[in-house]
Phi, psi and omega in degrees: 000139170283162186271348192258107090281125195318302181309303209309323157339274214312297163348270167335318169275310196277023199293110179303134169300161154297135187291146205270144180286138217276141189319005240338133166312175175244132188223136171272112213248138158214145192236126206252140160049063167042023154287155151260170175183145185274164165252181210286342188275011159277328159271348155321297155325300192295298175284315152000307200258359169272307200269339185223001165252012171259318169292336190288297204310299195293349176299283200309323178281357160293330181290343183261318177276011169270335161308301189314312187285313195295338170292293162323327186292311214279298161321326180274351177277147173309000000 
């Protein structure tokens, strides 16, 4: 195989970045009657990033590791 080959370029270049891992909120803890707590707009946040930016994340990065193979499949062939 050339190492200048077009196609194989062409592969390469269309490899997508990854997708970014989603942030943890930042949360204020304070402790009350030998509790910890949150305030509601911190559980707000937590859920937010547990129901839709951890199912987001994970969609797009499936979605990425299914670009990655079709591309790696296509490179590994002759």
């Amino acid at each position: 195989m050339e190492e200048n080959d077009p196609y194989r370029q062409i592969l390469v270049s269309m490899a997508p970045e990854a997708p970014p891992i989603p942030v943890f909120p930042t949360l204020s803890w304070s402790y009350e009657n030998s509790l910890y707590c949150i305030e509601e707009a911190d559980a707000d946040a937590l859920l937010d990033y547990g129901e839709n930016e951890l199912p987001l994340f994970a969609h797009r990065y499936g979605q990425y590791v299914r670009q990655m193979r079709l591309i790696l499949d296509a490179l590994a062939k002759p």
